[in-house]
C-alpha positions as CSV (number, residue, x, y, z in Angstrom):
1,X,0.0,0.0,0.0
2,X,1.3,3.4,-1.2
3,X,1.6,6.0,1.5
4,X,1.9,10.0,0.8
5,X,5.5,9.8,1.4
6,X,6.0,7.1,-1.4
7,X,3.5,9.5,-3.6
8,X,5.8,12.2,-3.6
9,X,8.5,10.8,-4.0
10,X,7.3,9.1,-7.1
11,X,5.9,12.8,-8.3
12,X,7.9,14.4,-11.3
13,X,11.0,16.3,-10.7
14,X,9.3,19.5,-11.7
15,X,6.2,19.1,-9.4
16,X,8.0,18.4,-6.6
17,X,10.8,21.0,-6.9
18,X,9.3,23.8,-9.2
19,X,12.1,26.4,-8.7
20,X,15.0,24.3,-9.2
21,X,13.4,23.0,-12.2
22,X,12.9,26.5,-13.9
23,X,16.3,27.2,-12.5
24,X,17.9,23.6,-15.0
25,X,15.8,25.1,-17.8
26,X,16.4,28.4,-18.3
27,X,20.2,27.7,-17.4
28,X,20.4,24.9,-20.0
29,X,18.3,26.4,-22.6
30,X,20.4,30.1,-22.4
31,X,23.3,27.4,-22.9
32,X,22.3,26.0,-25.9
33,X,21.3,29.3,-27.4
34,X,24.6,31.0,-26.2
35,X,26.7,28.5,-27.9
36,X,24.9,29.0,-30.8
37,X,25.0,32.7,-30.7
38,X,28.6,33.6,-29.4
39,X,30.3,34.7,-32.4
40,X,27.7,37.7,-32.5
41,X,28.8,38.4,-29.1
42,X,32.4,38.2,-29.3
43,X,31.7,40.4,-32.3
44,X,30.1,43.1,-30.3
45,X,32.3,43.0,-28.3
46,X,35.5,43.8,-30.5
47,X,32.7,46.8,-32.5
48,X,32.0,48.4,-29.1
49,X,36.1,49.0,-28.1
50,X,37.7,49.4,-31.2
51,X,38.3,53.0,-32.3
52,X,38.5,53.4,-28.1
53,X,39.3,57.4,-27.9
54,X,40.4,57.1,-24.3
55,X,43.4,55.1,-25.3
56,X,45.1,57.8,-27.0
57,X,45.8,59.2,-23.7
58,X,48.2,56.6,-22.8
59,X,49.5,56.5,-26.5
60,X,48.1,53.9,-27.5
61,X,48.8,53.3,-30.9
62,X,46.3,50.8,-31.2
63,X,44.0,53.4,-31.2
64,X,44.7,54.8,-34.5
65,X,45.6,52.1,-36.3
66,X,42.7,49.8,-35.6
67,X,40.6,49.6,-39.0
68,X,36.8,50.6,-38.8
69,X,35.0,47.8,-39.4
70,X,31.2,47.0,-39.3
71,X,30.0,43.3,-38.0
72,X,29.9,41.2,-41.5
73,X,33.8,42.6,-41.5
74,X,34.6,42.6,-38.1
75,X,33.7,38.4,-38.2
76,X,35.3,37.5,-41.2
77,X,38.3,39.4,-39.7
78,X,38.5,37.0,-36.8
79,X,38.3,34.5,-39.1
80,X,41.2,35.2,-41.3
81,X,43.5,36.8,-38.6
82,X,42.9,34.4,-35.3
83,X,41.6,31.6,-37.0
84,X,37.4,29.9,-36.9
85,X,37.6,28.5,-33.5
86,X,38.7,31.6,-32.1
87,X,35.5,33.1,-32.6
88,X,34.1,31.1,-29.6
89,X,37.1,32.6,-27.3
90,X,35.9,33.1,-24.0
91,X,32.3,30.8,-24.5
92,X,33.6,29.3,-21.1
93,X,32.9,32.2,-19.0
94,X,30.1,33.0,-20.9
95,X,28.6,29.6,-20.1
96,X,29.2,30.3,-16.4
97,X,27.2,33.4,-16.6
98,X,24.4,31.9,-17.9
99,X,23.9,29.3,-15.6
100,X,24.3,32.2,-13.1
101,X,22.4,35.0,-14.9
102,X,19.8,33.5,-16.8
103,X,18.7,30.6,-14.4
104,X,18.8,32.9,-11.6
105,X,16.5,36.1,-13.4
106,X,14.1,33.5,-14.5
107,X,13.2,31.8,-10.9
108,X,13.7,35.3,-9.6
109,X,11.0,36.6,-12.5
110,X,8.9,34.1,-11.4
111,X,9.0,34.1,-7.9
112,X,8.2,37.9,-8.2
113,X,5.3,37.8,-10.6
114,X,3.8,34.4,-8.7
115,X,4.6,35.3,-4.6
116,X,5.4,38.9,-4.2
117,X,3.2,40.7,-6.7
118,X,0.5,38.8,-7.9
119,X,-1.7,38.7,-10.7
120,X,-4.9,40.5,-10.9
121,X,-8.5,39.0,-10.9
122,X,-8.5,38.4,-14.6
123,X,-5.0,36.6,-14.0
124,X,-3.4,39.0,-16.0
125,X,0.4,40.5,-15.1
126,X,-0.4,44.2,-15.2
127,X,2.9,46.4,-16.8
128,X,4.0,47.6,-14.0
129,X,4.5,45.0,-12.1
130,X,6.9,43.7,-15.3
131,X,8.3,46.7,-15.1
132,X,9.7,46.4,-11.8
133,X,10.1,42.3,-11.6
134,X,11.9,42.5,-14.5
135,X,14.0,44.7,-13.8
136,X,14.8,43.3,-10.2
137,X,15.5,40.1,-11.6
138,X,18.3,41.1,-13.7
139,X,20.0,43.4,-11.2
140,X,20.0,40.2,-8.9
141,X,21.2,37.9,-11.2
142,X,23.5,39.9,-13.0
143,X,25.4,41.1,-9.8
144,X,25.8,37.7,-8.7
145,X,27.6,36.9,-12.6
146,X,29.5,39.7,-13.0
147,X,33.0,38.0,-12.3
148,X,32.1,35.8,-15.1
149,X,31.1,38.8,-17.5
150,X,34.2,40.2,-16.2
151,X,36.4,37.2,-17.5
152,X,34.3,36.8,-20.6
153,X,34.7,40.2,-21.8
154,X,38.6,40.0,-21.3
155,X,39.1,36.9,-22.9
156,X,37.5,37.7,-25.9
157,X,39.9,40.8,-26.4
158,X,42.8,38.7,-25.9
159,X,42.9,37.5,-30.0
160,X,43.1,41.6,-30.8
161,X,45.5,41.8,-28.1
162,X,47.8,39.1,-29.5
163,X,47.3,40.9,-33.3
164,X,48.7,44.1,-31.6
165,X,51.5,42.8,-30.5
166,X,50.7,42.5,-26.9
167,X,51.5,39.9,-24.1
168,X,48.0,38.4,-23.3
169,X,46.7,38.4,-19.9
170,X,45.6,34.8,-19.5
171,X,46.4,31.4,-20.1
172,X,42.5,30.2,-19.9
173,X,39.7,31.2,-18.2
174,X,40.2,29.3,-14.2
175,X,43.5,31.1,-14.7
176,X,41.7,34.7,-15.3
177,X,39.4,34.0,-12.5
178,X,43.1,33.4,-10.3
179,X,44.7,36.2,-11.5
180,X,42.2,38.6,-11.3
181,X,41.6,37.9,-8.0
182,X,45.3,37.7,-6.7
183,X,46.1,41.0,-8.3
184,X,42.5,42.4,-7.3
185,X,40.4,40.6,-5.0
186,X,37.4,39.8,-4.4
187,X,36.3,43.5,-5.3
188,X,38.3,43.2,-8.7
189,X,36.1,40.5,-9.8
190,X,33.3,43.2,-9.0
191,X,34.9,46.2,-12.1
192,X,32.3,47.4,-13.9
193,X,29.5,46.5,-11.5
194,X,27.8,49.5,-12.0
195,X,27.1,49.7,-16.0
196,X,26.6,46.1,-16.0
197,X,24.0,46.2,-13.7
198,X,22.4,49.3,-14.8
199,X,22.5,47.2,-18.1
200,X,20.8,44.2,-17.1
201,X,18.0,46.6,-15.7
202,X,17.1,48.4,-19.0
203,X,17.3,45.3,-20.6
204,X,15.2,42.9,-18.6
205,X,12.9,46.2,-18.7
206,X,12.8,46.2,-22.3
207,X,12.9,42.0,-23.0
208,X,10.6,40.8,-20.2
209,X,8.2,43.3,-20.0
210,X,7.7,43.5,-23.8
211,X,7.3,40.1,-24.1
212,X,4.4,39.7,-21.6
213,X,3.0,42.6,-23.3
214,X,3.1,41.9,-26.6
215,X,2.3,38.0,-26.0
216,X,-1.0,39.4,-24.4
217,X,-1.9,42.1,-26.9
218,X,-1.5,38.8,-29.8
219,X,-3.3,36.6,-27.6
220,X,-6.3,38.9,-27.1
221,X,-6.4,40.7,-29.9
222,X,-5.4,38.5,-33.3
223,X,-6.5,34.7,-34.1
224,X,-3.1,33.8,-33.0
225,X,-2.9,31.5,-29.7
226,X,-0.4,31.0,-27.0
227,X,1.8,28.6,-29.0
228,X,5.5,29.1,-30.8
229,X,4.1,31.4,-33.0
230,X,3.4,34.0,-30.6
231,X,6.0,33.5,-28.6
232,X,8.3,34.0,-31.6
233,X,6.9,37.3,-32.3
234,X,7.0,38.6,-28.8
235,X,10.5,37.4,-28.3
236,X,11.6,39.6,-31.7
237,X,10.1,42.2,-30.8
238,X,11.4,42.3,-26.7
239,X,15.0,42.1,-28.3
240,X,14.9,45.2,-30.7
241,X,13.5,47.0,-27.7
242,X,15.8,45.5,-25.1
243,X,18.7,46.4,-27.7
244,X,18.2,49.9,-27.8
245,X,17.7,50.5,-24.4
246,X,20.5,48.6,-23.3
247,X,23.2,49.3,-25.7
248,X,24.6,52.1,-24.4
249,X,25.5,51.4,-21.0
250,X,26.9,47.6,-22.6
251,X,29.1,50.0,-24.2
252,X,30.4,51.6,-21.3
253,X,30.2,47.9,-19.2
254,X,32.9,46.2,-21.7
255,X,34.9,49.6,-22.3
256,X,35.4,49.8,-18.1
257,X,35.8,46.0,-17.7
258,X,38.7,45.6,-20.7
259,X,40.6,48.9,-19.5
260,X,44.4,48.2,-17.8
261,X,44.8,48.8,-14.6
262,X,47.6,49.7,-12.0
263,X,49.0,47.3,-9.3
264,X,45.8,48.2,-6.9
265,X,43.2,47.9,-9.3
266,X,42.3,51.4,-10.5
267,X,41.3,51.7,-14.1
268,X,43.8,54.0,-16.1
269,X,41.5,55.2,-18.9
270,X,38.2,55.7,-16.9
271,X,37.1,56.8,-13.8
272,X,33.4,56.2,-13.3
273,X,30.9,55.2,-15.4
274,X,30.3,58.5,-15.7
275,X,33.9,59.8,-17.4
276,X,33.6,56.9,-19.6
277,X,30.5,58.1,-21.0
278,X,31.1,61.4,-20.9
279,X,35.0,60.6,-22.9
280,X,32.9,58.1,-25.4
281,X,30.5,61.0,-26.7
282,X,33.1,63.9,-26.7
283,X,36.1,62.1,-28.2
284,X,33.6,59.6,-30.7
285,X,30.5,60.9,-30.8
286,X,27.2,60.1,-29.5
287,X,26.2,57.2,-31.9
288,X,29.5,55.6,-30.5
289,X,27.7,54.7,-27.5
290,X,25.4,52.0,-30.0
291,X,28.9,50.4,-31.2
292,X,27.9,46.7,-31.9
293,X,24.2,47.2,-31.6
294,X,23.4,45.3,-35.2
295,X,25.2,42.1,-33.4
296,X,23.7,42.9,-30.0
297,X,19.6,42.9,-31.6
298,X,20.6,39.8,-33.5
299,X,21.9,37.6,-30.7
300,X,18.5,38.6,-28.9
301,X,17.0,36.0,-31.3
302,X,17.9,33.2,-28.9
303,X,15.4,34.2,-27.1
304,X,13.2,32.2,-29.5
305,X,15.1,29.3,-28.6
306,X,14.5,29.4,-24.8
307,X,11.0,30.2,-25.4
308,X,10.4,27.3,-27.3
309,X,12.2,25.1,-24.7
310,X,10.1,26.5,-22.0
311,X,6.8,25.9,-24.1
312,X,8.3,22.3,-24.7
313,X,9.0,21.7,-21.3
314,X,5.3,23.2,-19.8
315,X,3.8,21.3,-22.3
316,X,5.2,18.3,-20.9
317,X,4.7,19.2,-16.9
318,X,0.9,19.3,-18.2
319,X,0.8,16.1,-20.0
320,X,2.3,15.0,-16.8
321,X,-0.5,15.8,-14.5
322,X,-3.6,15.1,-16.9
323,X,-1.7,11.8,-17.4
């Protein structure tokens, strides 16, 4: 004869640990989509530092001589100059994050919208409280990953480093982690906290909120239904707007994060946030400040991807239970 005990512990994984289970599949999903989509991130990354006025300061020569390319160029670039493989340089840290960042903003999301906030009485999410949960989340879960974008952002400047002429920083990414830390501590692993997070705010306010939105606004008001369809749509859409917003301080997050710095830490190019921004406009111009944005909007297409996982796995939960 069963007893409750044996019931439960026959249950399914997700029913009897909901949390952790969102946790494995948003980590696992974002991991599948970020290996798919890195070369469109190490790409940003190399369009939002290169032509880096601030260098010329130091005398950087780099500076000048750095070519202007756009993000076909900038790829095929890597390609010729570092080699294929190299444009997946740094995907280890960037793996880290995710389990960090996007498993953690999702169960946070969650949490929010189911325990603290609360839908209303027609068990809709009103926009404010996306607003706000969305942008909680990612300030949670991207100040816990932030020594991982910290590494991630390095490492993938290492190949231009190597092109210039200069020694690299790292033998491989445990190594960064080490040598951060030594030269740092635990606060190094924390440079450029402040853009990053102010980043992961805009854009979990652009992403998540226009995704609930515009998944509603289908649902309600076209003949589509809640399926891959709409969740396609609403995922496009949340990128282009969490692109725009968030651009700009990405910018000044990998410009702050990839600057040298003296035996006790202190950037030499920038300040603050603040004198980064402020150097960026004067010395580049204001459109500088949406460097890489063409790679950024694109690589906001994996969203599709962990959508579709999410649907997947829901869909299962459910056959679960009616089963």
């Amino acid at each position: 004869m069963s007893t409750p005990d044996d019931a439960e512990r026959l249950s399914p994984l997700a029913q009897r640990w909901p949390r952790a289970s969102k946790f494995l599949l948003s980590g696992c999903a974002a991991t599948v989509a970020e290996l798919a989509t890195f070369p469109l991130d190490l790409t940003k990354t190399r369009l939002q530092i290169q032509g880096e006025a601030a260098l010329a300061r130091l005398g950087d020569g780099a500076a000048e001589s750095a070519p202007y390319r756009g993000m076909v160029r900038t790829a095929l670039g890597i390609v010729q100059e570092e080699g294929f493989l190299k444009l997946w340089q740094g995907v280890t840290p960037a793996i880290y994050r995710h389990i960090v960042y996007s498993g953690g903003r999702m169960v946070t999301y969650e949490h929010l919208r189911e325990v603290v906030f609360g839908k209303s009485e027609d068990k809709h999410y009103p926009l404010w409280k996306s607003v706000i949960g969305g942008m909680m989340a990612g300030v949670v879960g991207q100040f816990l990953a932030n020594p991982t974008d910290l590494v991630k952002v390095q490492m993938q400047m290492e190949g231009k480093r190597k092109l210039e002429g200069k020694p690299l920083r790292f033998r491989g990414v445990h190594h960064a982690f080490a040598k951060i830390l030594a030269e740092g501590g635990i606060r190094g692993l924390w440079a450029g906290w402040v853009p990053n997070i102010q980043r992961a705010a805009l854009v979990n306010m652009g992403d998540l909120t226009t995704y609930d939105t515009v998944k509603h606004y289908l649902v309600l008001n076209t003949p589509l239904e809640d399926n891959i369809v709409t969740h396609g749509l609403s995922s496009l859409c949340s990128g282009l707007v969490a692109s725009i917003l968030g651009t700009p301080a990405d910018v000044i997050k990998s410009r702050i994060m990839n600057q040298p710095r003296d035996k006790q830490g202190r950037g030499l190019l920038y300040k603050s946030s603040t004198d980064c921004l402020i150097q960026a406009v004067q010395g580049e111009g204001f459109l500088s400040l949406y460097k890489g944005f063409l790679p950024s909007w694109l690589r906001m297409w994996a969203a599709v991807i962990v959508n579709s996982s999410r649907i997947h796995f829901e869909g299962l939960i459910k056959a679960d239970e009616e089963a």
